[in-house]
N, C-alpha and C positions, 0 to 999 in steps of 0.2 A: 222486446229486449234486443239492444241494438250496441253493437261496441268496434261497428267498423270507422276507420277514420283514412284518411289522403295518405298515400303512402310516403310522400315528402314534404320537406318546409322548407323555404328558401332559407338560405343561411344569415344569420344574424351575430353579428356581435354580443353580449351581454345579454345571451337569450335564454328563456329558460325551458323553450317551446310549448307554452302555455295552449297552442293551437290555433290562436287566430292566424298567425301566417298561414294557415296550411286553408286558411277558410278561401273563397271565393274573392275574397278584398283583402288582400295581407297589406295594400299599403295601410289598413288600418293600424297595425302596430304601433305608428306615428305619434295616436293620439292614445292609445291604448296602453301600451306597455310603463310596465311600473318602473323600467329603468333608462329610461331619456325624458321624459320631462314629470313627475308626476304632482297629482294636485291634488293633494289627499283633504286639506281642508276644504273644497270644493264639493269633494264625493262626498267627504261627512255629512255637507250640510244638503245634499241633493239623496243620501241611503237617510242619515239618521235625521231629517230635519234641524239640525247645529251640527257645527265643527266641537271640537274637544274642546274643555276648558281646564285650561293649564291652570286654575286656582283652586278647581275640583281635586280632592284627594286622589290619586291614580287615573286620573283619565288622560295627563301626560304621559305617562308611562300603557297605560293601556288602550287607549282612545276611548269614543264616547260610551255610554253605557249607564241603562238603567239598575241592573242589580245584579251582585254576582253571588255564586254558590259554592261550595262544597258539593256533589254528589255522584250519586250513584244507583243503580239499577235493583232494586228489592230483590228483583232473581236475575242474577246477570244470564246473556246469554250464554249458549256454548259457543266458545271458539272464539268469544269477543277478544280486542286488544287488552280492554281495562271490561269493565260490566256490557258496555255495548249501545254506549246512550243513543252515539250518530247511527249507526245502524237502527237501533229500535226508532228514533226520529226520523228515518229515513222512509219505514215500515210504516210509520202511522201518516205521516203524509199522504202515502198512496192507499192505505188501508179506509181513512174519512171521507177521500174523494179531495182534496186541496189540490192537490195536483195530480196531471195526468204521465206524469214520469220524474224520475231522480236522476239525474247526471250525477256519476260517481267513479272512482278507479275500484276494477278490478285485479285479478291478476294476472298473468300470462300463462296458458296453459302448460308452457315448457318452461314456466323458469315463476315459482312462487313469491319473488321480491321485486320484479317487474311490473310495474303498473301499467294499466288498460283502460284507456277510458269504455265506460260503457254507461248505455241509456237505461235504467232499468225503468218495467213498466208494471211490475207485478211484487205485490209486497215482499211475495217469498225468496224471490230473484235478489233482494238486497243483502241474505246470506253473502252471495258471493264476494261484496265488496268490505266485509269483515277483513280487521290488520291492517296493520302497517306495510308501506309495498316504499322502495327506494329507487329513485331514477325520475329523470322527465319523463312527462305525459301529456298531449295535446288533449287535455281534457276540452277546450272549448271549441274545438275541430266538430263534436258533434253537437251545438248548435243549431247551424246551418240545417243536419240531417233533423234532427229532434222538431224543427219548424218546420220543414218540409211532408213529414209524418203527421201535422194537422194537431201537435201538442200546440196548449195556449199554455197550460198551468204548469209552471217548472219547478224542482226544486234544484239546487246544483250544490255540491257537497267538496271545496276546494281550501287548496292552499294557499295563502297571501296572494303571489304574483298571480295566478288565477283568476282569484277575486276581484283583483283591484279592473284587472283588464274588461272582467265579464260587466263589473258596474260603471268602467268607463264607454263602455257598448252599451250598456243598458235601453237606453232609450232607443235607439235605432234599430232594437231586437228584433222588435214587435209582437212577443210575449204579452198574452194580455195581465199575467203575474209570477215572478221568477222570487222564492224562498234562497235566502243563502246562509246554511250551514258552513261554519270557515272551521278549522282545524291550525292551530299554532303551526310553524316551519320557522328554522334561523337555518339551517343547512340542507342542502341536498347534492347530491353525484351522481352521475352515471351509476347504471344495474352493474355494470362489468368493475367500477370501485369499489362498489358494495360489497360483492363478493370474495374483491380482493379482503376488504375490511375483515369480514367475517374469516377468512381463511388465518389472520390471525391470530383470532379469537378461538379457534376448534382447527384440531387436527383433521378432521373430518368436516367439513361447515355443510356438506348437503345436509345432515341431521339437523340442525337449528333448523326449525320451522316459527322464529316466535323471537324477536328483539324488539324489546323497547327500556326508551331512558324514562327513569324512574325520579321523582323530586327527592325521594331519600338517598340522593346521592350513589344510587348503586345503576345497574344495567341489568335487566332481565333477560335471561335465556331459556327457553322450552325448545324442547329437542321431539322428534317423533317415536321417540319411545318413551316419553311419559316424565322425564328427567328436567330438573328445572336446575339452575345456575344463573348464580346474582355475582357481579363483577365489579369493584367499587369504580367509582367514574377515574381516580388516579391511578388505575390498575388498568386503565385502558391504552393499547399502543397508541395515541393519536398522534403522539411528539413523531414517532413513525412515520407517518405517512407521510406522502409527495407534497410539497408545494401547489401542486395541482389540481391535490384532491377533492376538495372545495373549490366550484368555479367562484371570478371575483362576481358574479351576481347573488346568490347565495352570501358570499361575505362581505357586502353594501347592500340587505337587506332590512328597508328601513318599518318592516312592518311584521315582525314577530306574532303577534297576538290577532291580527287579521279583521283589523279592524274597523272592515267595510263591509263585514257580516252580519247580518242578522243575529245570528249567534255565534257566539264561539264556544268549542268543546275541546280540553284540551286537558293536558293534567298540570302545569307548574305550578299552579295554587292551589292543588290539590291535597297536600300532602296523604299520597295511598289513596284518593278518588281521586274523580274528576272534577277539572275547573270550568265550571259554564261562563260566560258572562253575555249578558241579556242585551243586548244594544237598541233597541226598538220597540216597537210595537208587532213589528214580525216576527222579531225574536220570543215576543211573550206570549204569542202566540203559537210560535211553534212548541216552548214549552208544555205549555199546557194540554198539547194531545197526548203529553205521558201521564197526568194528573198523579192519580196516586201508587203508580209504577217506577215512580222517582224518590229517592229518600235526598231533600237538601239541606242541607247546614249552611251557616256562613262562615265565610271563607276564616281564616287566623295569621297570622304571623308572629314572627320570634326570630333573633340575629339580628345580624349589622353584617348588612349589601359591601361595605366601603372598600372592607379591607379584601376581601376576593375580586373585586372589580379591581381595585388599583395592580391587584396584580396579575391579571388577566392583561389590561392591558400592557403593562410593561412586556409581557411573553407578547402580545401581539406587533407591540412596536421592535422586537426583537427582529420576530418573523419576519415582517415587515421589510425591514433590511437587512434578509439574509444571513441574520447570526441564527447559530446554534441557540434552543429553547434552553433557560436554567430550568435542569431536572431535580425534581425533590430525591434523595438520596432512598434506594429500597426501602432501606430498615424506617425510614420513616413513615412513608406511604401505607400502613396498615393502619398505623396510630393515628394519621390526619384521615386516614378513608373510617376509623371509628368516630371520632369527635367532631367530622366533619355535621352529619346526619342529626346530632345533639346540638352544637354550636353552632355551627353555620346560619348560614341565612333560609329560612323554612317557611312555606305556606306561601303567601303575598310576598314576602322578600325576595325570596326566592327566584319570583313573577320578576321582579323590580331590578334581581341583580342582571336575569339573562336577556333585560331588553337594552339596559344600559351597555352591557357587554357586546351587545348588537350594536348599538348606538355607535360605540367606539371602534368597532372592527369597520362601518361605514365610513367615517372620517377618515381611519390610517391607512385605511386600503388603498381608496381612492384617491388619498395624495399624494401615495407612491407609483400607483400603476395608470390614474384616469386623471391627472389632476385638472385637469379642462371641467372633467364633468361632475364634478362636484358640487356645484355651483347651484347645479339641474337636479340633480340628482339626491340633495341632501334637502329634504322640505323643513320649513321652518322650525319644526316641533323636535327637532333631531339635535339644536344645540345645547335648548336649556337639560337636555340628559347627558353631556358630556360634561358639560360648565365644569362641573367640581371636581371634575376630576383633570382640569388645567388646560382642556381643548376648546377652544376660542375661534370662531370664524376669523379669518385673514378678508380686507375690502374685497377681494376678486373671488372670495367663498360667498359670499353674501348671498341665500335664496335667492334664484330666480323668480319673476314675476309671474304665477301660471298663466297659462293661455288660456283666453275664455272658452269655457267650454261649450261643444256646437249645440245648434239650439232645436231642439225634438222636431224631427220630418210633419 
């Protein structure tokens, strides 16, 4: 069990310090990182054997993938976020002998919402990387150490920009087989925002030990005295917070659902579980060492995406430039936070309205703040999810051509 990493990264623009800078080749970034040129129909078709087929029911909106589920844990753990699927997948990995370590975050010993990368090598050791943790983390910094340590079999447990970098490395790894578990992300801050966040939320925010966003439209809180608190999403300050508080990487993120994983474990389609979706033959694979530890359903939906996207974006093309957000009036906000959860967009919509809502925050950002790189930055599969909703490439936005990808040592 290993969770030491380089104590610097050279400084990057549009970074999210995923770790490879910090590795022994940072000029790898180059080819690597998800935000200067990326070539995700490429990777699809080098992880999943095809790119997405935009005429497949949600695999625009999702990327490739064989089957997706409803589920959850027969006996969750203790401590888990939701039941405890990625952990217990994490556990069974190392418990069959597949691999000979999990690449995961854990937490910082002086600060519980700080993430760490660490190499775990022993099933029981995966307790640790149990919850949610906020902030960058050079999870792919131990790599390098994890290779050197005489690991072949890897599993690695990440978020989009993560992902996309560890599979555009892939081949030059030299891993003799690397499992990836992905976990959805549309936002992330610094530790020290975070807890700005939280202090608005508790008069006291060291007691929260335990937040996460819920698809019923509400925010869960556990506290460490036993105390639970649900916050409906329009009772949350976000209109609050900085301009800044979201870097623009995070908000031209064009990969929500993480879809150059083997698996994804996440809750938006869940409604109250969790949402798997299987992309692979890895993916079915990794399933199946929960067999009958796993209860699956298939996934559901119910609402109409349209009319919360259209106004999502309107508040973001506000932000955008600089206006004050229109605020729903109090006395309203309890009535829309009850009927939101019954009428809104639920299960698979749900999935559909917050990648489209991604889709759109990438477009308006970047033509306000990068409009050069756009261009690069915004891969094909990212217009026909704005389209209807009246955002149209301009000739000089047009996809860039990817560069071909280098070719295995």
């Amino acid at each position: 069990m290993s969770n030491e990493t380089p104590p610097s990264a050279p400084f990057r623009s549009l970074c999210t310090d995923c770790g490879v800078s910090r590795s022994s080749d940072p000029k790898r970034c180059g080819r690597a990182c998800q935000f200067i040129a990326p070539d995700y129909s490429g990777l699809e078709q080098q992880v999943h054997g095809r790119k997405r087929d935009a005429g497949r029911v949600d695999e625009l909106h999702f990327g490739p993938f064989r089957r997706m589920w409803r589920a959850s844990l027969k006996t969750p753990l203790a401590g888990a976020q939701w039941t405890g699927i990625t952990t217990r997948l994490g556990e069974r990995l190392l418990e069959s002998g597949k691999v000979d370590a999990v690449l995961a975050m854990s937490g910082d010993p002086d600060d519980r919402w700080r993430p760490v990368p660490m190499l775990v090598t022993r099933a029981e050791d995966m307790r640790q990387c149990r919850g949610m943790r906020m902030g960058y983390a050079p999870l792919l910094s131990l790599l390098e150490p994890a290779a050197a340590q005489g690991i072949r079999r890897l599993a690695v447990i990440g978020i989009p920009c993560q992902v996309y970098a560890l599979r555009a490395l892939e081949r030059e790894l030299g891993f003799e087989k690397i499992y990836v578990i992905g976990t959805p992300c549309s936002d992330n801050t610094t530790t020290e925002n975070f807890h700005a966040f939280l202090a608005r939320l508790e008069d006291d925010p060291a007691r929260i030990t335990y937040l996460e966003f819920r698809a019923d439209y509400h925010v869960e809180l556990r506290y460490d005295d036993g105390r639970t608190r649900t916050i409906p999403f329009l009772q949350l300050p976000l209109s609050d917070l900085p301009p800044d508080f979201f870097p623009l990487t995070c908000r031209t993120c064009v990969d929500y659902t993480n879809a150059l994983s083997d698996i994804t474990v996440g809750y938006m389609g869940g409604q109250g579980q969790q949402w798997l979706i299987v992309r692979n033959e890895h993916g079915e694979e990794i399933l199946e060492l929960l067999k009958d530890e796993v209860s699956l359903e298939a996934p559901q939906t119910a609402g109409k995406r349209q009319g919360p996207v259209r106004g999502f974006m309107q508040n973001t093309l506000r932000a955008a430039g600089g206006l004050p957000l229109r605020k729903m009036p109090n006395w309203l906000r309890p009535i829309v936070g009850w009927l939101m959860p019954r009428i809104g967009p639920r299960g698979l919509e749900f999935a559909r309205a917050r990648v489209e809502m991604k889709a759109i925050e990438t477009v308006i950002h970047l033509r306000r703040e990068q409009p050069a790189r756009l261009r690069s930055m915004a891969p094909p599969h990212v217009w026909p999810l704005v389209e209807p909703y009246g955002l149209h490439p301009q000739d000089h936005e047009q996809p860039a051509a990817p560069k071909p990808a280098p070719s295995k040592p």
